[in-house]
C-alpha positions, 0 to 999 in steps of 0.5 A: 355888326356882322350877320349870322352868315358871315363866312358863306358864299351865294354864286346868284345867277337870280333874276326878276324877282323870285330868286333875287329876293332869296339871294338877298335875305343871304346877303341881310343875314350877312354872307356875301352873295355875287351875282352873275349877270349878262354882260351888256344886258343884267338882270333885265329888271335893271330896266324896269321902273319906276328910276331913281337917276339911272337906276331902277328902285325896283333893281335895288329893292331887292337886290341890296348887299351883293357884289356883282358880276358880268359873266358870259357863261355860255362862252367856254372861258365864262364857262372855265371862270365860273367853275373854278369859283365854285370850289370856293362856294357855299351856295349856288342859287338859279332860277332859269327855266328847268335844265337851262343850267343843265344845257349850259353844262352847269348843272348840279353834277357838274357843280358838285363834282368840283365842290362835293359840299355846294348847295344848290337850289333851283327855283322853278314855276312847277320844278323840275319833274311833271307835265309842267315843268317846262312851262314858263311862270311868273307871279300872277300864273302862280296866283292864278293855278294855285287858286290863290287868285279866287279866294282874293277880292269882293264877292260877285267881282272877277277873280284879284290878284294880290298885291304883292307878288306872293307867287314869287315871294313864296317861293323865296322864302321857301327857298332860305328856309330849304338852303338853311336847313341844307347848310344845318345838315351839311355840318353833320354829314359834310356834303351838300345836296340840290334842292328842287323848289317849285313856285306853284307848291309853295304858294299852295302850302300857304293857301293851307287854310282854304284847303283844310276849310274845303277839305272840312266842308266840302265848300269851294272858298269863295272872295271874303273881301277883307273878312276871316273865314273863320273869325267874326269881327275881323275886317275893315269897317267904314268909319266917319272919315276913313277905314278902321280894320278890328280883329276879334278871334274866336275859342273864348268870347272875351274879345267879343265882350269888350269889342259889344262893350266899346261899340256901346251894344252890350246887347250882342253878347245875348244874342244866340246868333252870335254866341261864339266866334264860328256862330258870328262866321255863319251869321255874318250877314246879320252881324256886319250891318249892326257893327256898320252902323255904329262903326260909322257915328265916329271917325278913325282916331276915335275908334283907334283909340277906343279899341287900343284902350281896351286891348283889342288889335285894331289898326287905320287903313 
C-alpha cells in the first residue's frame, strides 16, 4: 500500500533527533526521503547506542524508510551534485545551526533559484532572528528555558526532565504540520516558501495550559507529580501490589459518582469540599489520602477491572 505522499521528494540534511523524526513521518506517509550525510562520518547518531550488531537501535529508530546519501557538500563538485538534485525536489528539510546552510551557499535563495516551488524548513533552538539564535540547543536546553522542566516531577524535588525528548520532538511535529500546510498552498499558488521553525517556541505552545493557568491566577505552575491541574481524581494511586492511574474529568460530576460508587464511599459525592471537579483541585490534600486509602485494600487487576466495568478510564502503570 502506497502512503498519501507518494510522489514527493524530502532532501534530508537531518541529524540527531529533531529533525530526523520529522523527515521520517514523510518517509511513513509514503515520500521518499534522501538523506545527506558526511562521508566517513553520518549522522554522528549512527555511533550512539545501545547496538543491534553494527547498527545503532537509536539510528533506526528514527530513521526508517529512506535512502541515504554520502555527500560532501562543502566540496564544490558536493556542492554542484546537490544543487541540480534539488531541481527535482519537493522539500529541503535542515537543522544546523542558523546560517550553516547560508555559509555553505546553500541557503533558501539559493535552493529556490534553482526550484522557484522547494520547500524549506529550517529547525533551529531559538530560529533564525533574536539575541539567541546563534546559540546552540538540544532537548534538555529547551525543557529547561521553556519551563518545561519546572512543572515536571514531585513537589520539593529539583526540577525533572521529561522522559522523552519533547524539545526536539515538538519541534518535529511542528515542523510536518508547517511543510504540510506549505505543500497544501503550493497547490494553490504554485511556489514554495521557507519556513522558519524554533525549538524553544513550540515546546512553549505545548506548555499552553500552564501559561493560561499562570496568566489566569497569577500563580507560578509548580511540579504536580502525576496529578492534573485541573482534574481531581486524575493520578496514580498505590495499590496492593502496583500503581493504578484513574482520570475522573470534571464539567459534570457524573464520573465522579461512579468513581465514590466503585471505591465503596458514596459518602463523598455529599461532601461540599469536593462538590465539582475544581472544588476537588483545590482540596486535594484532603481528598488524596481518602482515595489512598481505599486504593490500597486491593491489587491492580482489581481496580482495573472495577473502574473499566463502570466506564471510567483507567489503566496499570
Amino acid at each position: 500500500m502506497t502512503g498519501p505522499l507518494q510522489g514527493i521528494t524530502v532532501l534530508d540534511f537531518t541529524w540527531v533527533l529533531s529533525g530526523p523524526y520529522a523527515t521520517m513521518i514523510f518517509a511513513d506517509l509514503g515520500a521518499d526521503v534522501i538523506k545527506v550525510e558526511r562521508p566517513g562520518y553520518g549522522d554522528r547518531t549512527r555511533g550512539t547506542g545501545p547496538f543491534l550488531g553494527a547498527r545503532s537501535s537509536y539510528f533506526m529508530s528514527i530513521n526508517r524508510g529512506k535512502r541515504s546519501l554520502a555527500l560532501d557538500i562543502g566540496s564544490p563538485q558536493g556542492k554542484e551534485i546537490l544543487l541540480s538534485m534539488i531541481e527535482n525536489v519537493d522539500v529541503v528539510v535542515e537543522n544546523f545551526r542558523p546560517g550553516t546552510m547560508d555559509r555553505l551557499g546553500l541557503g533558501y535563495e539559493v535552493m529556490a533559484e534553482r526550484n522557484p516551488r522547494i520547500i524549506y524548513a529550517s529547525i533551529s533552538g531559538f530560529g533564525k532572528t533574536g539575541p539567541y539564535s546563534s546559540y546552540p540547543a538540544l532537548d534538555i536546553v529547551i525543557q529547561a528555558m521553556s519551563g518545561m522542566m519546572s512543572i515536571n516531577g514531585e513537589a520539593g524535588r529539583p526540577p525533572a526532565r521529561l522522559g522523552v525528548s519533547l524539545g526536539d520532538l515538538g519541534a518535529s511535529l511542528f515542523s510536518v504540520v508547517g511543510i504540510l500546510s506549505a505543500l497544501y498552498e503550493r497547490t494553490l499558488s504554485g511556489k514554495g516558501q521557507m519556513l522558519d521553525l524554533s525549538m524553544l517556541d513550540c515546546q512553549v505552545a505545548l506548555a499552553e495550559n500552564a501559561f493560561s493557568r499562570y496568566m489566569a491566577t497569577g500563580e507560578v505552575p509548580e511540579p504536580l507529580g502525576s496529578r492534573h491541574p485541573a482534574f481531581t481524581p486524575f493520578q496514580a494511586f498505590p495499590t496492593a501490589d502496583g500503581h493504578i492511574v484513574v482520570a475522573v474529568i470534571g464539567g459534570t460530576n457524573d464520573q465522579w459518582d461512579l468513581f465514590c460508587y466503585a471505591i465503596n464511599r458514596m459518602d463523598l459525592v455529599d461532601d461540599s469540599r469536593f462538590g465539582d471537579g475544581w472544588l476537588r483541585t483545590e482540596h486535594h490534600a484532603a481528598l488524596e489520602p481518602i482515595i489512598s486509602t481505599v486504593i490500597k485494600e486491593h491489587n491492580t487487576n482489581y481496580w482495573v477491572s472495577r473502574f473499566r466495568e463502570l466506564e471510567i478510564p483507567c489503566s496499570s502503570v
